[in-house]
C-alpha positions as CSV (number, residue, x, y, z in Angstrom):
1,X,0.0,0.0,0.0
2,X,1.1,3.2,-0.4
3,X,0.1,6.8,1.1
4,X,0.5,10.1,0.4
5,X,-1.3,13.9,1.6
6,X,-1.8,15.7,-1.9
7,X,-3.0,19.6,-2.6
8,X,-6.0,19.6,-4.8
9,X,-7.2,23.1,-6.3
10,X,-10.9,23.8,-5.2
11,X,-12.9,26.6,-5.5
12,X,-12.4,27.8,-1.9
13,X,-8.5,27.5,-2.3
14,X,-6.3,24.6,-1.9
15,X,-7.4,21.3,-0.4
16,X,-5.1,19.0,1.7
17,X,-6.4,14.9,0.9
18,X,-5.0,12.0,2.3
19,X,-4.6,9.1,-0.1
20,X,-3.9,5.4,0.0
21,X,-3.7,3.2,-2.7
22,X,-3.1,-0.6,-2.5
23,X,-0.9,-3.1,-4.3
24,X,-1.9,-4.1,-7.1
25,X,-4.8,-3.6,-9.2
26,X,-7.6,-1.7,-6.8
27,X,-11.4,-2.7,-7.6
28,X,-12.8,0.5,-7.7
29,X,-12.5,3.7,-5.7
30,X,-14.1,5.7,-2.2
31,X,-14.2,8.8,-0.8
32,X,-14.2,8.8,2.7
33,X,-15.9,11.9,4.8
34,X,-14.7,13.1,7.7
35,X,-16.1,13.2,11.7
36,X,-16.2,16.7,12.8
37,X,-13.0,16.3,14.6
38,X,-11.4,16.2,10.9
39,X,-9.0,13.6,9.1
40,X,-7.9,12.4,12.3
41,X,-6.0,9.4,13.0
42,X,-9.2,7.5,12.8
43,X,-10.3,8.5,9.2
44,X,-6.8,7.9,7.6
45,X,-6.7,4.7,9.3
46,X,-10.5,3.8,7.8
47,X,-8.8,5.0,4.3
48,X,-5.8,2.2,4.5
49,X,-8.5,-0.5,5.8
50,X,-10.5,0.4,2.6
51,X,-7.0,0.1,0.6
52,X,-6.7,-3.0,2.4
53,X,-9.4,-4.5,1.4
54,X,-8.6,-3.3,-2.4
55,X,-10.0,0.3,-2.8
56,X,-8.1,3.6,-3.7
57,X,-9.3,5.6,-1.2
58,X,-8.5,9.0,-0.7
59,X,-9.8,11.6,2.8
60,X,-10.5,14.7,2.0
61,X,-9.6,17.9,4.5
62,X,-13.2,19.5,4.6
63,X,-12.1,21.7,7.3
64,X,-9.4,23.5,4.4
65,X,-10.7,26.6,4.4
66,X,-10.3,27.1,8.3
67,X,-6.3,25.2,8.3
68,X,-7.6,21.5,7.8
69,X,-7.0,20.9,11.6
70,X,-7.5,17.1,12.8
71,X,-8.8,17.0,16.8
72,X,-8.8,14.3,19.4
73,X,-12.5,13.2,20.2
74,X,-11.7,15.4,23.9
75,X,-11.7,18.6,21.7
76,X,-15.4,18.9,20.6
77,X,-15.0,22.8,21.4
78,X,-12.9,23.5,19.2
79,X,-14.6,21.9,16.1
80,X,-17.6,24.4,16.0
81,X,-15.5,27.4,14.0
82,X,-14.8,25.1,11.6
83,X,-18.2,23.4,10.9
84,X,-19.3,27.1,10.8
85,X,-17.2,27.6,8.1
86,X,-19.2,24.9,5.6
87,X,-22.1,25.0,3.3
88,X,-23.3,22.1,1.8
89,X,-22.5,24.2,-1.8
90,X,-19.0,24.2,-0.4
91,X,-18.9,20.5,0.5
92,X,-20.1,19.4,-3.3
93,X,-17.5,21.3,-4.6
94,X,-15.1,20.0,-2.4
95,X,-16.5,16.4,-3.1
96,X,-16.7,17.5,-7.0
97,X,-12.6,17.9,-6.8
98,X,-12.0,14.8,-5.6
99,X,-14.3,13.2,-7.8
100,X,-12.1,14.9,-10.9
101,X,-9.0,13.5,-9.5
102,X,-10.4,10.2,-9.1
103,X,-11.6,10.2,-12.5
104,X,-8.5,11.6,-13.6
105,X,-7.0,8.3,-12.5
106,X,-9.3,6.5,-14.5
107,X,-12.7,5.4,-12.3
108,X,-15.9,6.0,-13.7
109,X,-18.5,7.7,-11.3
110,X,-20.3,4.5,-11.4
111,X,-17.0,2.7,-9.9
112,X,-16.6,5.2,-7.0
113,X,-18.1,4.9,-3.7
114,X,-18.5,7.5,-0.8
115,X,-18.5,6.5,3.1
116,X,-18.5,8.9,6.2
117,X,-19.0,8.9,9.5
118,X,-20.9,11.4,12.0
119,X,-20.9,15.0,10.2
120,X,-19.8,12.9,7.1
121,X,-22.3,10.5,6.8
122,X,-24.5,13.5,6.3
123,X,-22.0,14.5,3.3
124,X,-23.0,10.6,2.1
125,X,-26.5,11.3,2.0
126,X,-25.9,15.0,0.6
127,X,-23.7,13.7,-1.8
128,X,-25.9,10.7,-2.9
129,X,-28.8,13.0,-3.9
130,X,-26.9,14.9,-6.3
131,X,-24.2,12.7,-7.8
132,X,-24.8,9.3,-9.6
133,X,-21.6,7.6,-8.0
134,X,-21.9,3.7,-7.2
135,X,-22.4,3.1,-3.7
136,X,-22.5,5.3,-0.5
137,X,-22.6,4.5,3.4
138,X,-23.6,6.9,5.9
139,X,-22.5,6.0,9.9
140,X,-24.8,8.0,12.6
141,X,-24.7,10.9,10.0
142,X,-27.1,13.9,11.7
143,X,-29.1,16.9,10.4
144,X,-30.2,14.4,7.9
145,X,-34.0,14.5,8.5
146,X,-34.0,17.7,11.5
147,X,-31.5,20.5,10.3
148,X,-29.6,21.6,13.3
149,X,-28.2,24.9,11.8
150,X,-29.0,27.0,8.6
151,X,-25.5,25.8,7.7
152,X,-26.8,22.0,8.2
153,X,-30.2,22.0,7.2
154,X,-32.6,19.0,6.7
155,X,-31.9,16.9,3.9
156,X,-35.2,14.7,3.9
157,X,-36.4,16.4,0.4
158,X,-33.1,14.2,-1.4
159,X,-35.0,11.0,-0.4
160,X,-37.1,11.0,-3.5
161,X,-34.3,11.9,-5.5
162,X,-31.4,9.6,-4.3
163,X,-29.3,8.9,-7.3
164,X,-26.9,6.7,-5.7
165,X,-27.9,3.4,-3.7
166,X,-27.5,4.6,-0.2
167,X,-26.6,2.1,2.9
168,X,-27.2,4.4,6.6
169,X,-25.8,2.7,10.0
170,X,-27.5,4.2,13.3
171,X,-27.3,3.4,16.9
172,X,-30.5,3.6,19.0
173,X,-28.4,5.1,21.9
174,X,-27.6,7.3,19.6
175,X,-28.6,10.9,21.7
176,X,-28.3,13.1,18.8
177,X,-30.2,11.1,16.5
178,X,-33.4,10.1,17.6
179,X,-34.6,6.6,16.5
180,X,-38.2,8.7,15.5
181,X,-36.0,10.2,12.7
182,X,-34.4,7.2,11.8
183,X,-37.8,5.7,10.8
184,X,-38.6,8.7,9.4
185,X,-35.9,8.6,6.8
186,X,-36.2,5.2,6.4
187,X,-40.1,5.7,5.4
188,X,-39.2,8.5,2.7
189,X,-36.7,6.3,0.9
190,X,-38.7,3.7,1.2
191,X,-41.5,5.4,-0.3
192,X,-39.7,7.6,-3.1
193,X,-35.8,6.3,-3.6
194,X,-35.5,5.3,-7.1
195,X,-32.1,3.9,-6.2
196,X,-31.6,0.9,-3.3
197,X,-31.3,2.3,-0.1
198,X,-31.3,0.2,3.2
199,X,-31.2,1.5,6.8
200,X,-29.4,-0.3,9.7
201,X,-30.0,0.4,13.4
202,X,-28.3,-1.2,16.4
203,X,-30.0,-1.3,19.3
204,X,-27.5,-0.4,22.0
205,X,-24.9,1.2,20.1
206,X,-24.1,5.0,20.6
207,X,-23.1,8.0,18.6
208,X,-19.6,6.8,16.8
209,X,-19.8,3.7,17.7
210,X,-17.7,2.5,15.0
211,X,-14.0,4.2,16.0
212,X,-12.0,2.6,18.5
213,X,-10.8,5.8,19.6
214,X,-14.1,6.9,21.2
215,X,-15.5,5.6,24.8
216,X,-19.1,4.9,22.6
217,X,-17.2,2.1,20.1
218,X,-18.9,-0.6,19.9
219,X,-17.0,-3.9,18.7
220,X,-19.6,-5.7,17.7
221,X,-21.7,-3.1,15.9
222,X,-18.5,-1.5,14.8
223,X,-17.6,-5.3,13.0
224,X,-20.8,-5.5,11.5
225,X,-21.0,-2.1,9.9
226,X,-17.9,-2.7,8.0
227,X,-19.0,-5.6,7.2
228,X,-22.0,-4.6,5.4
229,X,-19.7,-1.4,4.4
230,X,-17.6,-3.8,2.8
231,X,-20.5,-5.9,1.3
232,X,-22.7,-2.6,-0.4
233,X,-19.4,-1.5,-1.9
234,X,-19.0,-4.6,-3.0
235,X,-22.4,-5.3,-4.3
236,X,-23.1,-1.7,-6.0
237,X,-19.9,-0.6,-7.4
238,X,-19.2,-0.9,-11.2
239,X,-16.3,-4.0,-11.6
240,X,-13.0,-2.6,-12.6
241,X,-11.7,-3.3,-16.1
């Protein structure tokens, strides 16, 4: 495997991504969204597993336009100027970038997934109703059905026009999701998605339950969402040539 941190030109200015490519031929491509605490040492190591298990995957630093700092999951105070500083119009131009450069190396849209965790499995849901990519998974992404911000509003109106099969992985215990808007969402794919979409919930898992870095992980939850990570990507992504 091999990894790199490479400058991409964006819109906003210059954007920082962490890349890791495996040996050999990979089998397709993802984009991995950040937590709110950045690309952390959790989110590069999620990019080498997906190398690992064969993918090109590549991190990008959402959090460019305010230094692209990474924080420890003890500094939630410092995250908030920096999720001030996005827009959703921001974050699909951000996305857009790195799709170019993954295309550049020669993936179809159609052969590229998206996966993110907490504020980035919102991105996966955001980024699913505009782009036609192959697969996305969203862990305990928020704001999806209540906006919490004019910043982060709802994003409930994209179930009817998913264009990308969507998988999302909640935890009941979840306290900033409520399990009420869980169903919700799961009711407005499952009454308007033209795409597949499938929702997930674990009954005792909490909010980022899937990083063994946080006092909420979750082993057994955490193994069966990359599991079925591993299985959507598998099952929706175009096959390499």
């Amino acid at each position: 495997m091999e990894t790199r941190t490479l400058t991409l030109d964006v819109p906003d200015g210059a954007m920082p991504v962490y890349e890791a490519v495996p040996d050999g031929n990979a089998r397709g491509a993802v984009v991995v969204v950040q937590e709110a605490f950045g690309v952390n040492a959790h989110i590069e190591d999620v990019t080498r597993r997906l190398a690992e298990a064969g993918y090109h995957a590549v991190a990008p630093h959402l959090f460019h336009r305010t230094g692209s700092p990474a924080y420890g999951y003890e500094d939630i105070g410092e995250v908030m100027p920096n999720l001030l500083a996005l827009s959703d119009d921001g974050i699909l131009a951000d996305v857009g970038s790195v799709l170019d450069h993954l295309r550049a190396a020669g993936w179809s849209d159609r052969q590229i997934g998206i996966v993110g965790f907490c504020m980035g499995g919102r991105v996966t849901f955001l980024v699913a109703g505009h782009e036609a990519l192959g697969a996305a998974v969203g862990f305990y992404g928020g704001s999806v059905v209540t906006g919490r911000s004019e910043a982060m509003p709802s994003l409930l109106h994209l179930a009817a026009s998913m264009r990308t099969p969507w998988l999302g992985l909640f935890g009941d215990a979840d306290g900033s999701i409520p399990v009420e808007d869980v169903e919700t969402l799961r009711g407005a794919l499952d009454a308007g998605a033209g795409v597949d979409t499938s929702i997930v919930r674990y009954p005792d898992a909490q909010h980022g339950f899937h990083c063994d870095l946080r006092d909420s992980y979750d082993p057994a939850a955490a193994a069966d969402g990359w599991r079925r990570t591993l299985e959507w990507l598998g099952g929706h992504l175009a096959p390499s040539d």
